[in-house]
N, C-alpha and C positions, 0 to 999 in steps of 0.2 A: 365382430369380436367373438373370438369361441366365449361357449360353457366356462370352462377351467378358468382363463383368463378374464371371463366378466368375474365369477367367483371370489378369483384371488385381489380384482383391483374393486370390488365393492366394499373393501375395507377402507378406512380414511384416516387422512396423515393429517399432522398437524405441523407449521414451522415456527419457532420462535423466533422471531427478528427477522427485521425484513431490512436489512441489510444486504449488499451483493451477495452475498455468503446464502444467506435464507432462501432469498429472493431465485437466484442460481437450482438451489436445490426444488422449490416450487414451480420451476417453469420444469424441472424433469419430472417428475412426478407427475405433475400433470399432462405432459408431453406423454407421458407411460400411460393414461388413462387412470390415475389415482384421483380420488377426490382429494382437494387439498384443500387446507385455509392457513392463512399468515395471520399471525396476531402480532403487531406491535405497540410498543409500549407509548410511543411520541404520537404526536398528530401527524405529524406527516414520514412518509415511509422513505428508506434511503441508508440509513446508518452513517457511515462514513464519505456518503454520496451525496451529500443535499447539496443545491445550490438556493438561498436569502439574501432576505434583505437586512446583512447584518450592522452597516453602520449608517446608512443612509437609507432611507424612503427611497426607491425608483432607481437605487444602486446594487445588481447583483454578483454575492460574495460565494464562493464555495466554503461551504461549511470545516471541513476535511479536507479529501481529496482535490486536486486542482489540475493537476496533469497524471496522464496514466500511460507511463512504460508499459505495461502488459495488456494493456488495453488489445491492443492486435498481435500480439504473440502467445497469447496461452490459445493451450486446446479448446478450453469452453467458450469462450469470447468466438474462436475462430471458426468452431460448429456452429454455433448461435448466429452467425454470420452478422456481429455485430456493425461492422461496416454500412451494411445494406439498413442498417436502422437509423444508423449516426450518423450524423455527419462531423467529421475529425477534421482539425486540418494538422499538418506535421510539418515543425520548423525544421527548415536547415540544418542550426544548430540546435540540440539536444540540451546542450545544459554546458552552461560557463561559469568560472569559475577567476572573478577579480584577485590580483596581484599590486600589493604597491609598488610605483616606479618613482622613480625620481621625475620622470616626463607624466605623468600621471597616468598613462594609456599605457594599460600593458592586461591583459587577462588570458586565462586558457580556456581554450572553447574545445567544446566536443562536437563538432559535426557529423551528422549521418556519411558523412564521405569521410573513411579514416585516412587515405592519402591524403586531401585536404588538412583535416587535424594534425597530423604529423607533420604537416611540411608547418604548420604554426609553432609549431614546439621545439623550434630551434635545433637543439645539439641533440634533444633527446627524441626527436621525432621518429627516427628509426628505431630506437628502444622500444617508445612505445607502439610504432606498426606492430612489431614481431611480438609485443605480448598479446595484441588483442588479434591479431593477422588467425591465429590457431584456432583463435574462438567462433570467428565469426565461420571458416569453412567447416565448422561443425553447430552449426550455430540450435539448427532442429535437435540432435542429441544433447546439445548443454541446455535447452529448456526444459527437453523430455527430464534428463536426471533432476535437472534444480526443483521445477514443479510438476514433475508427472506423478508426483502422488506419495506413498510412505518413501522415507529414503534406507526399505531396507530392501528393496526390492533390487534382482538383476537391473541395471540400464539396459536399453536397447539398443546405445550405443555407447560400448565399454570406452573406449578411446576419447571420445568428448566427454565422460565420466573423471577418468585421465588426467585431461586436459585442464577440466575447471580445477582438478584437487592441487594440479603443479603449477597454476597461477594464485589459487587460495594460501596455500603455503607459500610462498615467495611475499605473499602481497600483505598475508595475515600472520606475519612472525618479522624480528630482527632484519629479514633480509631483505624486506621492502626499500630499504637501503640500495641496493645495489647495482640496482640498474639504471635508474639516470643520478645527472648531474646536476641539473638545474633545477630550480624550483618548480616550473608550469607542469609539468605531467604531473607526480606525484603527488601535483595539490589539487589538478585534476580526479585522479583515483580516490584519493583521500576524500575529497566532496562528496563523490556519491556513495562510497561506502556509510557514510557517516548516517545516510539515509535511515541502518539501523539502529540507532542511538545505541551508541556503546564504545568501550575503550578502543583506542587504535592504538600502533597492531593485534589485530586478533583474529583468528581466523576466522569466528559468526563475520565481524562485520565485513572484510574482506570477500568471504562468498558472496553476500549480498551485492556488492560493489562490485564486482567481475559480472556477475548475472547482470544487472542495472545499464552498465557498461555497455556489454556487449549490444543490447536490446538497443542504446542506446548509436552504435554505429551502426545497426541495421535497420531495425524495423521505426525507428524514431519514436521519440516520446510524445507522442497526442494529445490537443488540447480539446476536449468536447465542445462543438461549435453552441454555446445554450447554458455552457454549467455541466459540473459533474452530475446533475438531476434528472439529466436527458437520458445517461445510463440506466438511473433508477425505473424512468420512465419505461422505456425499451421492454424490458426485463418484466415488471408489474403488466403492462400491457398483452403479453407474452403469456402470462400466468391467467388474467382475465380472461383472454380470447381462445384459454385450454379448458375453460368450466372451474380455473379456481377462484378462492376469496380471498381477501384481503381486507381484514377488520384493525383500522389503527385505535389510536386510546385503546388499546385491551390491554393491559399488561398482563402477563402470567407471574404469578408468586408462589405456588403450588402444583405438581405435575397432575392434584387431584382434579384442578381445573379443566384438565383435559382427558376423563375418565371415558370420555367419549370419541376416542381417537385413539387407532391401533396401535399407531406408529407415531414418534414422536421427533421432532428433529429440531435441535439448540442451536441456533446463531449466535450463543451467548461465550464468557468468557469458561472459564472453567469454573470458577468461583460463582456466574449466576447458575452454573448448571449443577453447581452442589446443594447451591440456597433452592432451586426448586426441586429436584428430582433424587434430591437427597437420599430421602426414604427409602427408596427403589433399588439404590443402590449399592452393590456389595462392599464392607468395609475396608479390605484389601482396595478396591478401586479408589474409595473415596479419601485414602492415603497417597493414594498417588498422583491425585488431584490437588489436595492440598499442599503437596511438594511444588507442584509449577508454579515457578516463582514470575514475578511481573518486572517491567523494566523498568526504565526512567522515564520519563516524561515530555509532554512538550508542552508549548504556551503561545499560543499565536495573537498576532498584530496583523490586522486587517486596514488596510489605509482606501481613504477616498483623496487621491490627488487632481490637482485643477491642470494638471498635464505630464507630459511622460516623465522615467524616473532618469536626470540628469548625469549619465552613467561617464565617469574619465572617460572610458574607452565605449565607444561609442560602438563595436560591434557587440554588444555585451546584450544591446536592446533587440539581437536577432534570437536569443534565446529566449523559450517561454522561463524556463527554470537555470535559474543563478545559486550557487553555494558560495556564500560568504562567513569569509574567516581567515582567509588567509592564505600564508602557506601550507604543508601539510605536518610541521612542528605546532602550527600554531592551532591546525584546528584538533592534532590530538592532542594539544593542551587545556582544550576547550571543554573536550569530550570526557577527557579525564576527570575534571574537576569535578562537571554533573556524575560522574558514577562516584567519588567522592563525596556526595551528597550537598555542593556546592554550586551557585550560581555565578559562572564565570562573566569577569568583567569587559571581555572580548569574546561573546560564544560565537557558535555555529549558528548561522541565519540559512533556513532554505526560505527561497522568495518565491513567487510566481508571478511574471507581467503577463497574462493572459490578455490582456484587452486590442495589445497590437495584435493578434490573431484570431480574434472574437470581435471585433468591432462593434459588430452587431448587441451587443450582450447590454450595454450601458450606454445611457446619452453622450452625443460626442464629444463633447466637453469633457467628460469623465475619465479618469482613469481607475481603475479599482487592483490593488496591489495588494496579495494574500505571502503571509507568511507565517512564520514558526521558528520558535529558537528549542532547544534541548534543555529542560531543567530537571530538577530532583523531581521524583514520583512526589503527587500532594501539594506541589508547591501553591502558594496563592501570592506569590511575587508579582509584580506590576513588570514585567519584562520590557518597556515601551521605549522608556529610557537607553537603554543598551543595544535594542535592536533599531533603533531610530540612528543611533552611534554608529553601529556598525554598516547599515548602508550608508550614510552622510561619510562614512569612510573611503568609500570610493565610487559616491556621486554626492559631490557635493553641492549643493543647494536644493538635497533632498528636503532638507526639512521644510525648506520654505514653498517648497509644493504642500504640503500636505493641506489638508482643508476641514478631514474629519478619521480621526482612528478610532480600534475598539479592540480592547484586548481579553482575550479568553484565560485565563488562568489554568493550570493542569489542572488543580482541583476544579474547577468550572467544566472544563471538558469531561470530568469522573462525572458531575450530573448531570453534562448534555447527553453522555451513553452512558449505560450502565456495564456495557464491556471496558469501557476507557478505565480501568482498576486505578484512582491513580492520576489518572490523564496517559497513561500507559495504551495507547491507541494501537497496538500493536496485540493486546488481548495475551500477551507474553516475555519475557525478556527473550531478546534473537540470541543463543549462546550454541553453543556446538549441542551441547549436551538436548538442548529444548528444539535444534531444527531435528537431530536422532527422534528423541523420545517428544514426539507434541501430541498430545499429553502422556503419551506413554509409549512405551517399546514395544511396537505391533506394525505387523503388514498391514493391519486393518483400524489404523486408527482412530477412525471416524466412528464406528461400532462399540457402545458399551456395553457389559456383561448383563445388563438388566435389558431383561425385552421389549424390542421395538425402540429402545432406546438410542438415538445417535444425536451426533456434537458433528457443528456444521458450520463453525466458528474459524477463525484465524489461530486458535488454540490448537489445529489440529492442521495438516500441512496442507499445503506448503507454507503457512503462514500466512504473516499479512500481505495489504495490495490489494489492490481492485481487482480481482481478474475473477469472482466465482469458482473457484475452483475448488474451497474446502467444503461449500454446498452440492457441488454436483456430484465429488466422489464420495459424501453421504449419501445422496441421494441416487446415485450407485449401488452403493453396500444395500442400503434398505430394498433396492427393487430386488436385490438379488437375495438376502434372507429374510425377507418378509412375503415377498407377493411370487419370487419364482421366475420374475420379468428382466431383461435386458435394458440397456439403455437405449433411453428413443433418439429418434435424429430429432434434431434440436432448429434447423436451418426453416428460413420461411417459406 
């Protein structure tokens, strides 16, 4: 190491939360030759990534996350050569989406093979080839624009730029109407848009849902063979075996806490980054932090079943991830109501059956079946009832599997993180205005006006999701106006 570069990297950083997010930004840092240390607040490290034992002894549940679309399509995951660490397996089908039939067997499935999905989709299967056909041969330019970083920057590639904004509009206005006829596609689109919790149509959730999509007929959506915990794991080990720390119980309450570190870097929401770093911070900034407004909510139901979930349609158990609710009337009826400030009595359920492609993870007798419905921010409703309704909807003698549940309330989720504002696990409402400005209208969003200061949160883009990526282009900006340094290669 030269002079100048020992010099500039004998300064030390510090990360709050150790979260993908934190965790992301501490393996580049320390990959850069920064002394680093993570402080989190919980015992154990992960944020949105734990995998416990939350409703049974010897039964394990993913905390949060449970399948990850981006998991192998973003930049940093794919520098990180997160593959070579994990072992993933990727279903078929990507995520389906039950319909009621009068025969009982009828749902829309998304497979990684779009000819296949199309030819399921009856009248409107050619509709939808040709909408997601565009997508996928520009598939590298529509990640690059979605998540490559501010969205006020040139794309690299204009055209797939383009391409996402004349599927966004179409899909996120009125005229999502008008390209099929039937109900299967549309309820398909509408499922995973919904991902953002927010009104349908609208063009935030519509982006989301085109991007989600797309990933979805190419790169497949991954189940971590072990629990989303194996990601945490990767990533910390990664961080340890570059000369960083990792000290949990520590929580930060004050930036003076860290009076011994140059550089500082927030995994936190906006709101924890105004309660600690406050002080520090220019008023005009801290205006505009307190403008970023937070969203609704989720409430998850965690099941321990004594065998698989008894789905009408029986290809439905080849997806890890299911959207129930309906059709696409029904479930932005659904969606309506929570931004209404109301808990609907047919809402939106995303589920996960991870166990058929985990096997390994829980006794064989087991099945462990994680889900989540969408309610008001704060809620502390018992959701169990409604969401037990809605899949016994179209598997019926769900219920009588069940052996053991536990339900997480929003408000229960605002104390198991302290980003979850709410149970707002998303660290933001997803609206056009908040993917532009996250937290504010800058090419360098991650960089705040007070020195050494940066936010390395989902507050900051591209948002939420598993993938690390509002930790590394922190921890970007910082090597580059703090120490002088590039970003290192990240691969093992």
């Amino acid at each position: 190491m030269s002079t100048a570069r020992a010099r500039r990297t004998a300064a030390r950083a510090a990360v709050v939360g150790a979260g993908p997010n934190g965790l992301a930004a501490a393996v580049t840092l320390a990959r850069a030759g920064v002394p680093v240390t993570v402080f989190e607040a919980a015992e154990t490290i992960g944020g949105g990534t734990r995998t416990t034992e939350l409703v049974q002894p010897g039964v394990l549940h993913d905390v949060c996350s449970a399948v990850h679309p981006m998991a192998l399509a973003t930049e940093f995951f794919r520098q990180f050569e997160i593959e070579r660490r994990v072992d993933f397996v990727v279903p078929e089908a990507s995520y389906a989406n039950p319909l009621d039939g009068a025969a009982g067997s009828r749902a829309a499935i998304a497979y990684r093979d779009l000819d296949r999905t199309a030819a399921e989709l009856g009248r409107d299967g050619a509709a939808y080839a040709r909408l997601y056909r565009p997508l996928l041969q520009r598939l590298e330019g529509i990640t690059d624009f979605a998540l490559g970083g501010s969205m006020l920057r040139w794309p690299r590639d204009p055209l797939a730029a383009i391409v996402t904004a004349l599927r966004t509009a179409e899909q996120g206005t009125p005229l999502w109407g008008m390209r099929f006829r039937e109900d299967a596609a549309p309820a398909l689109l509408s499922g995973v848009a919904a991902h953002s919790i927010g009104r349908m149509p609208h063009l935030a959730t519509a982006a989301v849902g085109i991007v989600l999509g797309a990933l979805g007929h190419a790169r497949g959506w991954p189940v971590p063979v072990g629990g989303s915990r194996v990601i945490t794991d990767a990533l910390a080990a990664d961080v340890l075996a570059h000369g960083g720390q990792i000290e949990t119980n520590h929580p930060i309450d004050r930036i003076a806490e860290l009076d011994g570190y140059d550089v500082k870097l927030f995994d936190t929401s906006t709101r924890g980054l105004l309660s600690i770093a406050g002080d520090v911070l220019p008023a005009r900034y801290r205006r505009a932090l307190s403008r970023f407004r937070f969203g609704d909510a989720a409430s998850k139901v965690d099941f321990v079943l004594d065998g698989p979930i008894p789905w009408q349609d029986p290809r439905i158990a080849a997806a890890a991830t299911v959207h129930l609710g309906g059709t696409r009337a029904q479930l932005a009826t659904a969606e309506l109501d929570v931004a209404h400030g109301r808990h609907p009595e047919r809402p939106y359920v995303l589920l996960a059956q991870p166990t058929t492609f985990d096997s390994g993870r829980n006794p064989a007798d087991v099945n462990a079946v994680w889900s989540y419905t969408h309610v008001p921010r704060g809620s502390d409703v018992d959701v169990a009832p409604v969401v037990i309704a809605q899949i016994e909807r179209f598997a019926p003698g769900f219920r009588d599997r069940i052996v053991a549940h536990t339900v997480t309330t929003a408000a229960q989720l605002a104390g198991y993180n302290r980003n979850y504002v709410g149970g707002d696990f998303s660290a933001g409402a997803i609206t056009m205005r908040q993917l532009l400005a996250r937290p504010v209208l800058n090419t360098d969003p991650w960089r705040t006006p007070a020195r050494g200061v940066y936010l390395a949160s989902s507050a900051t883009p591209p948002g939420p999701g598993v993938h690390g990526l509002a930790g590394w282009y922190a921890a970007q900006s910082a090597l580059r106006h703090e120490f002088g340094l590039q970003a290192p290669a990240l691969g093992m």
